[in-house]
N, C-alpha and C positions, 0 to 999 in steps of 0.2 A: 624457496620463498622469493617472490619477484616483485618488484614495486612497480604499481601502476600497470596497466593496462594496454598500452602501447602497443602498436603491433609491431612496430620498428624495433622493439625491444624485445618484447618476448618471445615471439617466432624464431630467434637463434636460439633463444633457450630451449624451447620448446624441441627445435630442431635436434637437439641431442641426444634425445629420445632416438635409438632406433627404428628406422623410418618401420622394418617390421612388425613393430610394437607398439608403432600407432597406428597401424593399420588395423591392428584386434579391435580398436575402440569403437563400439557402434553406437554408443549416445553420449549427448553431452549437456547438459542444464544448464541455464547460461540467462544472465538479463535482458533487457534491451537493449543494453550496447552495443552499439556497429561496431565499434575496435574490436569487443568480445567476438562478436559473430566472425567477423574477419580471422581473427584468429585462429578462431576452433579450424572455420574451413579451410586454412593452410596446412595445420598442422595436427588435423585430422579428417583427414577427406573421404572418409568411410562413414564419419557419425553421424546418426541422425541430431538433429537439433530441436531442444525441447524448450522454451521458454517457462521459466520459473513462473507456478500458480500464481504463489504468493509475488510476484512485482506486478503479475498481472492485475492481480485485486487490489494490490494499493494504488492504482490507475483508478478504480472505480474510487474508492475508500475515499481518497484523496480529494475527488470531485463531490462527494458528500460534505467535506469539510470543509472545502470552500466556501461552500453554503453557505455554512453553521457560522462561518470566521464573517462573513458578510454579515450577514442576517446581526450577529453580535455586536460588529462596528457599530451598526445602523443604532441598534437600542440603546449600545453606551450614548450616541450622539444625542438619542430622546432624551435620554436622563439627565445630560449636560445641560439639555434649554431646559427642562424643567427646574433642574436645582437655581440658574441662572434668574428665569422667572421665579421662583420663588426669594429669591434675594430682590428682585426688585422691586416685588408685591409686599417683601418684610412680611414675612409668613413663614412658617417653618416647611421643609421638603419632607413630604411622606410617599415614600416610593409604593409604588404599586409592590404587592406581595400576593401570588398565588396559593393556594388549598398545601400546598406542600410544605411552603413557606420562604422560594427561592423568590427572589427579583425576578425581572424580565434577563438584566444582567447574566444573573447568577444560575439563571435555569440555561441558558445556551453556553456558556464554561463549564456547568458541569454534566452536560450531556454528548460530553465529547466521546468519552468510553462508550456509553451505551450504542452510537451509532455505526460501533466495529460489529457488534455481536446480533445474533440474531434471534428474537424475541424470547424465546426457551430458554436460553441462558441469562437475561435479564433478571434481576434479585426484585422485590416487590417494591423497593424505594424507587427503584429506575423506571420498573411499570409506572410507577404514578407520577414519575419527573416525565417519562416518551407520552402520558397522557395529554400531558396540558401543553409541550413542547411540540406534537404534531397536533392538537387543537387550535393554538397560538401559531404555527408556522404549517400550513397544509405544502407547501415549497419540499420544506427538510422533511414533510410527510413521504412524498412524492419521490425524490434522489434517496430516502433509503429502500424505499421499497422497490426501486430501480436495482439499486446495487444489490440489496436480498437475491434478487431475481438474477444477476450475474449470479451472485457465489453459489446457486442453484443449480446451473451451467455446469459447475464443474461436481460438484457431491450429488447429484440425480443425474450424472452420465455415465456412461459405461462405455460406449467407443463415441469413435472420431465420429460418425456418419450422427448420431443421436446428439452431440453434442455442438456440430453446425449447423443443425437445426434449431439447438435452445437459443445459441449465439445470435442469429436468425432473426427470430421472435423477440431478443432482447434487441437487436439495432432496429425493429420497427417501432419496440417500446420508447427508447431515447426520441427517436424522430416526432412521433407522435407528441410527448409532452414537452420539446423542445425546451429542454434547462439547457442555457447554454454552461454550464460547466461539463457537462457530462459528452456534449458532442465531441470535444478534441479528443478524451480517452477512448471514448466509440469508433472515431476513426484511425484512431492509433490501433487497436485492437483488429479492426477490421485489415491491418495493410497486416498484421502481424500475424493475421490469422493458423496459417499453414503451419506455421512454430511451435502458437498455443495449442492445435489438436494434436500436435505430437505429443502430447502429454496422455494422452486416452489411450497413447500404445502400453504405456507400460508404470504409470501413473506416477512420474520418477519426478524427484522435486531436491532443488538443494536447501533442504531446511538444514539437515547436518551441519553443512560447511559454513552455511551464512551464522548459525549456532556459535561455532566455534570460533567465525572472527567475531563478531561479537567479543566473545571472551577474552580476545586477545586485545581488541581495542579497549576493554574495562582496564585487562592487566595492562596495560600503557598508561591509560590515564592513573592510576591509580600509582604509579612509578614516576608520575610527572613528567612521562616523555622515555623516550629512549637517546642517550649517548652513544654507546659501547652495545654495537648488534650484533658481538659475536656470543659477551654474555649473558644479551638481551632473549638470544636465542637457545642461547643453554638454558637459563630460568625457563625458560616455557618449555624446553623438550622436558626436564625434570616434570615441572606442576602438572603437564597434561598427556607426555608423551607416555 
C-alpha cells in the first residue's frame, strides 16, 4: 500500500518488483493522471495502457451537470426577485408549480440521478420529472443526449477501428451544438484518444479496485481517521482479506 501517487515515490517501490516480473505485465488501467501514466511507463514498459471507461464518462457526465448546477443557480435567482417582489407588492409568493408538482427549483435538484442513466432504466416518476425538465430546459435536453451518444461509444462497440469512428461522429456532435461545457471534456478526450481505444482490445476496466477503495475510504471514515497503520491495516486484511 503506497500513499499518493508520486512518481518520486513510487517507482522505487514499484522498482522492487523483479524487473522479470514486470516485464509479464502487458496491461494496465489507469486515470488520467500524468504521474499515474508516468509511472506505469517506468515501471512497466511492456504494458499496454488502457484508460478507465468509467473516468472517461464522468468527463462527459460532469459536463451535463454543470448545466443542471447553472441552469439551477439561475432559477433559485428567479425565485429570490420574485419572493422579494412579492414582499414589496405585500402579496403573498406563489411559486410556480409543474404537473408533477416540483418547483422550477425542485425539478433541477432532483433530476440530478435521472441525468446518469439512460432512458430504459428511468422509473415512471423520473419519466414525467425528464418530461417537463427537457420541455423547460431544451439546453439539458441537448448535453444529455450528447453524453447518451458518448456511453453509446463504448456499449455499441466491439473494436478499436468501430469505436473511433463513434468517437468521430460524437466530436462533430459537440462542435455542431456548441455547449461550451462539453468542449473541454471533448478535447480532453480527443488528446486522450489512443488510451481510451485501448479499451476495445480487451474491454478491461478497474471497477474492482476503485470498488474496493471505496470501501476502504468508507472503513476510514467510519473509524474517524486512521492513527496506528500498522493495525489499521490488520483490521482490513481481517474484514476483507
Amino acid at each position: 500500500m503506497m500513499e499518493g501517487t508520486k512518481v518520486c515515490d513510487s517507482t522505487p517501490i514499484l522498482g522492487k518488483i523483479p524487473f522479470e516480473n514486470r516485464m509479464l505485465v502487458t496491461e494496465v488501467t489507469l486515470d488520467m493522471s500524468e504521474s499515474m501514466n508516468a509511472m506505469v511507463k517506468q515501471a512497466f514498459p511492456n504494458a499496454t495502457l488502457v484508460l478507465d471507461r468509467f473516468h472517461v464518462q464522468r468527463l462527459v457526465s460532469d459536463a451535463v451537470q454543470e448545466i443542471r448546477i447553472g441552469v439551477r443557480r439561475e432559477a433559485i435567482k428567479d425565485e429570490n426577485h420574485q419572493i422579494k417582489q412579492a414582499q414589496q407588492d405585500k402579496k403573498p409568493y406563489r411559486p410556480q408549480i409543474f404537473e408533477n408538482g416540483d418547483t422550477p427549483k425542485q425539478l433541477l435538484a432532483r433530476s440530478r440521478y435521472l441525468l446518469f442513466k439512460p432512458q430504459s432504466q428511468w422509473y415512471d416518476q423520473q419519466k414525467a420529472r425528464a418530461t417537463i425538465l427537457f420541455r423547460e430546459h431544451p439546453t439539458l435536453k441537448t448535453a444529455y443526449e450528447l453524453s447518451m451518444l458518448f456511453r453509446a461509444c463504448y456499449e455499441y462497440s466491439t473494436t478499436r477501428l468501430e469505436a473511433k469512428a463513434k468517437l468521430t461522429h460524437w466530436y462533430q456532435k459537440v462542435e455542431a451544438k456548441a455547449i461550451d461545457a462539453f468542449l473541454v471534456p471533448a478535447e480532453s478526450i480527443r488528446l486522450h484518444e489512443p488510451t481510451i481505444l485501448n479499451y476495445f482490445i480487451n474491454c478491461s476496466t478497474n471497477a474492482s479496485a476503485e470498488s474496493f477503495d471505496a470501501k476502504l475510504k468508507n472503513f476510514r471514515a467510519l473509524v474517524r481517521g486512521v492513527r496506528d497503520k500498522k493495525f489499521h491495516l490488520f483490521r482490513v486484511a481481517k474484514l476483507y482479506g
